[in-house]
C-alpha positions in Angstrom: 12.2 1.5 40.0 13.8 0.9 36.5 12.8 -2.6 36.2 9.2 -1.8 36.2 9.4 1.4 34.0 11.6 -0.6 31.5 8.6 -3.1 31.4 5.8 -0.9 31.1 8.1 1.2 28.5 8.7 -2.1 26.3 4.7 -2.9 26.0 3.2 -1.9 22.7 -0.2 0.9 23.2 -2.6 -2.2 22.9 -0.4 -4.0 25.4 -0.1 -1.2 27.8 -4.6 -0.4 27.6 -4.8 -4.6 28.5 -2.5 -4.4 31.2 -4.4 -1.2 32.9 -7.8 -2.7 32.3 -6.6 -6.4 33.6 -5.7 -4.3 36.9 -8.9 -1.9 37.0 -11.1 -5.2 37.2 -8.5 -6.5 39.7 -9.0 -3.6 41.9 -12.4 -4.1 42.4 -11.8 -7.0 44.7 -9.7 -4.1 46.7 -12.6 -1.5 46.4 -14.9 -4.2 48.3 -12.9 -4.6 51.1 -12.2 -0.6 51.3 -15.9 0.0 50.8 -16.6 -2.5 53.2 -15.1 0.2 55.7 -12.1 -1.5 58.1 -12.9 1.4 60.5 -16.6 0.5 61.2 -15.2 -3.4 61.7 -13.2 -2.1 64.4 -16.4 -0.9 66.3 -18.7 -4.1 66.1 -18.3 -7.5 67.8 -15.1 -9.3 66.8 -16.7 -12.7 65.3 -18.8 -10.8 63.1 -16.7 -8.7 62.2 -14.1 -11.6 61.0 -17.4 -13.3 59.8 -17.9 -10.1 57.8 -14.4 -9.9 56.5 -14.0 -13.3 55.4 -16.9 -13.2 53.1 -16.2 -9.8 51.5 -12.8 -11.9 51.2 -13.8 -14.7 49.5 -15.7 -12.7 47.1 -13.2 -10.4 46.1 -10.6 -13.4 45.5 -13.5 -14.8 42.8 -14.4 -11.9 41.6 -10.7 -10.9 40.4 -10.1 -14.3 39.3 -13.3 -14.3 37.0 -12.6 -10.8 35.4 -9.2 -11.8 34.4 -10.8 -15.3 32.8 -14.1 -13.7 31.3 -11.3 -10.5 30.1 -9.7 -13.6 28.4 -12.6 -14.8 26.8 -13.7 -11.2 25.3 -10.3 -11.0 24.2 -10.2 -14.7 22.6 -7.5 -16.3 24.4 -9.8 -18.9 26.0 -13.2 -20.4 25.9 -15.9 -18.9 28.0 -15.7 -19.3 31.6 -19.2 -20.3 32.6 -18.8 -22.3 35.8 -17.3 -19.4 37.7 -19.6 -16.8 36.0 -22.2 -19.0 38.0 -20.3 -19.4 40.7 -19.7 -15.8 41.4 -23.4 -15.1 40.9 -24.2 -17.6 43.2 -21.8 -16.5 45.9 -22.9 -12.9 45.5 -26.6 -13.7 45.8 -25.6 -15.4 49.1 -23.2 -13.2 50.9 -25.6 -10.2 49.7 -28.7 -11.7 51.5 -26.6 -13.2 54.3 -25.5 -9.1 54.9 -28.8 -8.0 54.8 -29.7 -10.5 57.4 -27.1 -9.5 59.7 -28.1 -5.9 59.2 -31.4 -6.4 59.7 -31.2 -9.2 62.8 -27.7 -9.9 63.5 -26.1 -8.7 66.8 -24.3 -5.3 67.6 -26.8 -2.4 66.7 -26.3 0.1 64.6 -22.7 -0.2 64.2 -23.1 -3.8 62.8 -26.4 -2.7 60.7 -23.4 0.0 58.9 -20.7 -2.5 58.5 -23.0 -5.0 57.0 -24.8 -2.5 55.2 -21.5 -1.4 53.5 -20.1 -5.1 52.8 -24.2 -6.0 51.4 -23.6 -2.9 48.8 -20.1 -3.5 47.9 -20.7 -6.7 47.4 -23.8 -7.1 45.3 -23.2 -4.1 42.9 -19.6 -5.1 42.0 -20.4 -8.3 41.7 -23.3 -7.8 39.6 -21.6 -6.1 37.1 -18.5 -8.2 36.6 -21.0 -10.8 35.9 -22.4 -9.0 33.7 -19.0 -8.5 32.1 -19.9 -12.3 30.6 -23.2 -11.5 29.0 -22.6 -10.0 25.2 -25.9 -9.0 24.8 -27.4 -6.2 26.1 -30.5 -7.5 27.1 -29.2 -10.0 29.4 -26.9 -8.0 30.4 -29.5 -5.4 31.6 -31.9 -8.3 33.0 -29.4 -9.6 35.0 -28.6 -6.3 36.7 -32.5 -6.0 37.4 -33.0 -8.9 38.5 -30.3 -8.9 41.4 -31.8 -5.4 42.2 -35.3 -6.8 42.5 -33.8 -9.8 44.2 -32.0 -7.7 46.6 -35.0 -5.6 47.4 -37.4 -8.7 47.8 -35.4 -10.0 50.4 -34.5 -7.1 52.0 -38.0 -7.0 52.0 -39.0 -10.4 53.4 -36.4 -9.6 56.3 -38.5 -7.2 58.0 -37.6 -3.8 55.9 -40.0 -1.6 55.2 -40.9 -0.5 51.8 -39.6 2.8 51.5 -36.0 1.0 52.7 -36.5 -1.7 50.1 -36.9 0.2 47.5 -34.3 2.2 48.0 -32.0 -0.4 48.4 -33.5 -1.3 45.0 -32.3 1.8 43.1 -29.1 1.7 45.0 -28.3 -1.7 43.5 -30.2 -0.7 40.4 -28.0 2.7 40.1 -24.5 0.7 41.6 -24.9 -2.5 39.6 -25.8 -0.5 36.2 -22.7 1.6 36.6 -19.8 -0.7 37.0 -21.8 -3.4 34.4 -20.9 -0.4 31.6 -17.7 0.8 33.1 -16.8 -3.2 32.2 -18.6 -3.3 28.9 -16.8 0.3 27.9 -13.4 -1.3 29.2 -13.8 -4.3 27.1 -14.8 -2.7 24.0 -12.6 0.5 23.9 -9.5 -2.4 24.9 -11.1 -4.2 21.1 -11.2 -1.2 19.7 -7.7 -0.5 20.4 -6.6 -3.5 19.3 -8.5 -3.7 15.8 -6.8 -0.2 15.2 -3.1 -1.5 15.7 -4.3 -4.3 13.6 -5.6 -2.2 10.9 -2.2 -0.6 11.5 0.2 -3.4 10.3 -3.0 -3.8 7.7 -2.4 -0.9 6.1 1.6 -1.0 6.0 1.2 -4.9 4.5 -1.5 -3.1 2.1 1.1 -0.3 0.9 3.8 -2.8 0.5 1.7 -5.0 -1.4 0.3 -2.6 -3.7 3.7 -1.3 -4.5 4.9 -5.0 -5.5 2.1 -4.7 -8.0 3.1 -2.0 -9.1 6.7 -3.0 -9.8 5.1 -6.1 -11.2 3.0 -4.4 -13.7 5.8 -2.2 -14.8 7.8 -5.2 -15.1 5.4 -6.7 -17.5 4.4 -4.3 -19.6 8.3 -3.7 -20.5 9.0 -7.3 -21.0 5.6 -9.0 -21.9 5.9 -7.3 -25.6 9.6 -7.9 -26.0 9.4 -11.3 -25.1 6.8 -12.2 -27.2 8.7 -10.7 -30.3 11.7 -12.5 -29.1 9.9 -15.7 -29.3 8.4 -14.7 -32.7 11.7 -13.7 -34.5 13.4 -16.6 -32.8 11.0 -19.3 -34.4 10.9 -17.6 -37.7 14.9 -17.4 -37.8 15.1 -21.3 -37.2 12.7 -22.3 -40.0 14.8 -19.8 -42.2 17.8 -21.6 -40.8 16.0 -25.1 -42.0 15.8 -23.5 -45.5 19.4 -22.6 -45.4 18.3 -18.9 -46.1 20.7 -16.3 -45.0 17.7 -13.9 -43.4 18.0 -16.0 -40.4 21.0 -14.1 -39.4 18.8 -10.8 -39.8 16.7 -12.4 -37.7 19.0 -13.3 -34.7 20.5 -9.9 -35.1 17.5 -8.7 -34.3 16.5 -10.7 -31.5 20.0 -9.9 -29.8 18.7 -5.9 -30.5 15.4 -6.5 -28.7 17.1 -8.8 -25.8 19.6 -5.9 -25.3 16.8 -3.1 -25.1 15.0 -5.2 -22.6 18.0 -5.1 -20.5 18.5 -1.8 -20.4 14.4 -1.0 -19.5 14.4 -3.1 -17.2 17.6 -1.3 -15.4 15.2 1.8 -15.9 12.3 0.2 -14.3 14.5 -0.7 -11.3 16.2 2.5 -11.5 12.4 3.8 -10.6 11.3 2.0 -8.2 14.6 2.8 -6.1 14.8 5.9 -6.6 12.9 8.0 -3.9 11.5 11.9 -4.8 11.8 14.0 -1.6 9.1 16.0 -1.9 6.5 13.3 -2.8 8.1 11.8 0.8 7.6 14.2 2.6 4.1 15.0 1.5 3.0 11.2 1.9 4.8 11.6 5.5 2.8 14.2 6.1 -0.6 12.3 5.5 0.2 9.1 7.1 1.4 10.2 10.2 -2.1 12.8 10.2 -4.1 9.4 9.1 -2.6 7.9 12.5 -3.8 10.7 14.8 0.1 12.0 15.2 0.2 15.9 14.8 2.6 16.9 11.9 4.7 19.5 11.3 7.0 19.8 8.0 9.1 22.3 7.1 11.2 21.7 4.1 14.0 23.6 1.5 14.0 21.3 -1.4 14.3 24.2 -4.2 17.6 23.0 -6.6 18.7 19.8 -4.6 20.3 17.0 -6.8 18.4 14.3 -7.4 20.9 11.7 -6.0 20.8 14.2 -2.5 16.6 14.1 -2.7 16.3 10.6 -3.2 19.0 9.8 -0.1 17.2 11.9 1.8 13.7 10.8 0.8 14.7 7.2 2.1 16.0 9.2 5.6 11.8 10.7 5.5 10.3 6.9 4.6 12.5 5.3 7.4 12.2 7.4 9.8 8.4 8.0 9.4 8.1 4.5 9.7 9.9 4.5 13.3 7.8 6.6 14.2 4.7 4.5 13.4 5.9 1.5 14.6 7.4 2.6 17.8 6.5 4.9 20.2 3.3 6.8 21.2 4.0 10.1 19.3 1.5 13.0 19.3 3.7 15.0 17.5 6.0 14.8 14.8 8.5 17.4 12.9 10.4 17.3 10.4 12.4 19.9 9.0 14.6 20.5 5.4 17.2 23.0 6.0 20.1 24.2 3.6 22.8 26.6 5.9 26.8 26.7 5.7 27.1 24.7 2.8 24.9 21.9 3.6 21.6 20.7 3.5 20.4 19.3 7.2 17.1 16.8 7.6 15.6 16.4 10.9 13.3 14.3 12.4 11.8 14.4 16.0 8.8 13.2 17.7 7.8 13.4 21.3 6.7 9.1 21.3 9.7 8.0 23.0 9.4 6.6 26.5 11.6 7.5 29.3 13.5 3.8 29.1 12.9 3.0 25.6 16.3 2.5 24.2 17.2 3.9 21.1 18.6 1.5 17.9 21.6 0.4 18.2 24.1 2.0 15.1 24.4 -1.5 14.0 20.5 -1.7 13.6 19.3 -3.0 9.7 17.1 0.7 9.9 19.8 2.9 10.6 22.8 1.3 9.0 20.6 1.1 6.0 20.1 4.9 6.0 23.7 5.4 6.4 25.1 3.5 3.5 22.6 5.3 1.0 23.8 8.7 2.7 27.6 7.7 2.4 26.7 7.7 -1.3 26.3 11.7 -1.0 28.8 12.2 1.7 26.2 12.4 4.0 26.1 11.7 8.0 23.1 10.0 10.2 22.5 10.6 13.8 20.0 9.6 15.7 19.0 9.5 19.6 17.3 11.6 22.5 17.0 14.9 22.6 15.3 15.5 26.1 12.7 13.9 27.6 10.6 12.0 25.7 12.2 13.3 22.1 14.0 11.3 20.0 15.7 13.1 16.7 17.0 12.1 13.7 19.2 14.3 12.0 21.1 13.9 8.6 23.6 16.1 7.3 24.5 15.8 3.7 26.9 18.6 2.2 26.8 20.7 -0.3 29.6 23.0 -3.0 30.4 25.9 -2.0 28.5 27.3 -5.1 25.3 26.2 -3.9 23.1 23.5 -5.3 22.9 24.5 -8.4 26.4 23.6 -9.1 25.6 20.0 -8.1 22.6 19.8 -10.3 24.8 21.2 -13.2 27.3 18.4 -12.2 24.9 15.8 -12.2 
């Protein structure tokens, strides 16, 4: 039983709502032979009833193989399949009117009139409305469902029927075919939908690293973009004084050494910056991502006097860990808790989006080991794994003086 919980526990969200809706269309096919009714089989002749079976058979195979190609199709993995959308109307339209024959003429009685009577209806409305799984618009979607309902009552009909019987079995197909033809639709666009949100997922993250790449790069340029062009000013006006043999050129390369060294060290500020992580601007922008992705957070936090070198180690803990939880996982709810007690301040992180068999990072992970070397800088500790069922935690430890923070902020 592992093997199969380990693969189902591996599949992203998107991969997981495919997968189930892949199957729902398979078991259709199932739902015609068990609608069909085995037990009403056992009671009629047995060459009709294999007659019977074999065609409710045959259907079902097509029928599952066309919903997995025209699932394909919406999902743009292949072209349209066209031929068996035909095909399986065709075949539908022909066991449905060769059940209503036998029900209305074949051999057997009442017993037959019920077995075909059951294979005629599972037939024709499931098969209608995977069908119309292949029609986008709505309008031929809808025609197509009244036209086998019509079609179905006309022959019904032509077969001796009378009209009250004909028109029921008109709604009946009408109500049937309607019904699964938007339980397909619904299936098909919830399973996009699902899939443009884990796209505008990754969007978003590319988005936020992008825009702060821009940032860096503006920074970047408004520090250099001036000194560099009054580098390249003093430097050309020091080598015509140098042509001249006047001694200002040396003025003039002093100069341009002062600038180059100031641009050194503001750079090393800029970078300094966009290292450098706040805790509390973390945690609040942890807080709104994870609500912007539907995940129910809960943040608790004792920041009041912490060192800056502490908050910023930490802060990378919040943005890593954050991030896990985005990208892996199914979370509905996520804590995370700032806690100073016995001479040390304590970070946790948990959420409930951890599947039974998902295995947690390995310590050598790039995440983890990554968190670790910046919390090594503070004397800090990382741990990180299940904490029941479900739960996975990540907790980090980083200690404090025995005078308290303050003394650390002093000391910094």
């Amino acid at each position: 039983m592992r093997r199969p919980k380990r693969w189902w526990g591996r599949k992203s969200t998107p991969a997981k709502v495919e997968t189930y809706t892949r199957w729902s269309f398979h078991f259709f096919g199932v739902m015609e032979i068990a609608v069909m009714g085995l037990s009403a089989l056992r009671q009629v002749d047995a060459r009709l009833a294999a007659g019977l079976f074999l065609m409710v058979a045959v259907h079902a195979a097509v029928l599952m193989l066309v919903a997995s190609r025209t699932l394909d199709w919406e999902l743009g993995l292949r072209g349209k399949p066209v031929r068996p959308l035909w095909t399986l109307a065709v075949l539908t339209a022909v066991i449905a009117a060769g059940a209503l024959g036998v029900a209305e003429h074949g051999p057997g009685g009442e017993d037959a009139a019920t077995a075909a009577g059951a294979a005629f209806g599972s037939v024709v409305t499931i098969g209608t409305g995977v069908v119309a799984l292949g029609l986008r618009n709505r309008r031929h979607a809808t025609g197509l469902v009244l036209g086998f309902a019509a079609g179905a009552a006309t022959v019904s009909f032509l077969l001796g029927t009378p009209v009250p019987a004909a028109l029921l079995t008109l709604v009946v197909v009408l109500t049937g075919g309607g019904f699964i033809a938007f339980a397909c639709a619904f299936s098909v666009w919830l399973l996009n939908a699902v899939y443009e949100l884990d796209q505008a997922r990754e969007t978003r993250a590319r988005l936020a690293v992008a825009e702060e790449r821009l940032r860096f790069g503006r920074d970047l340029h408004d520090v250099m973009g001036r000194n560099l062009a009054v580098i390249a000013l003093k430097s050309e006006l020091a080598v015509q004084l140098s042509r001249r043999g006047r001694a200002e050129a040396v003025e003039q390369m002093i100069e341009v050494q002062r600038i180059a060294q100031e641009s050194q060290r503001e750079v090393r500020d800029v970078v300094r910056g966009y290292r450098e992580v706040d805790l509390e601007v973390e945690l609040a922008g942890a807080r709104g991502v994870l609500s912007a992705a539907g995940i129910t957070s809960e943040v608790v936090c004792e920041t009041d006097g912490l060192p800056a070198g502490v908050q910023s180690a930490l802060g990378w803990v919040v943005r890593e860990a954050t991030t896990n939880v985005l990208r892996h996982g199914n979370a509905e709810r996520c804590a995370v808790t700032v806690r100073m007690s016995e001479g040390r301040v304590v970070l946790t992180v948990e959420n409930d989006g951890v599947a039974e068999t998902t295995e947690p990072e390995p310590s050598g992970g790039s995440g983890l080991a990554g968190l670790r070397e910046r919390l090594s800088a503070v004397d800090g500790t990382l741990e990180a794994g299940r904490a029941g069922k479900g739960v996975f935690r990540l907790t980090a430890r980083v200690p404090l003086p025995a005078h308290g923070p303050a003394v650390l902020e002093a000391a910094s």
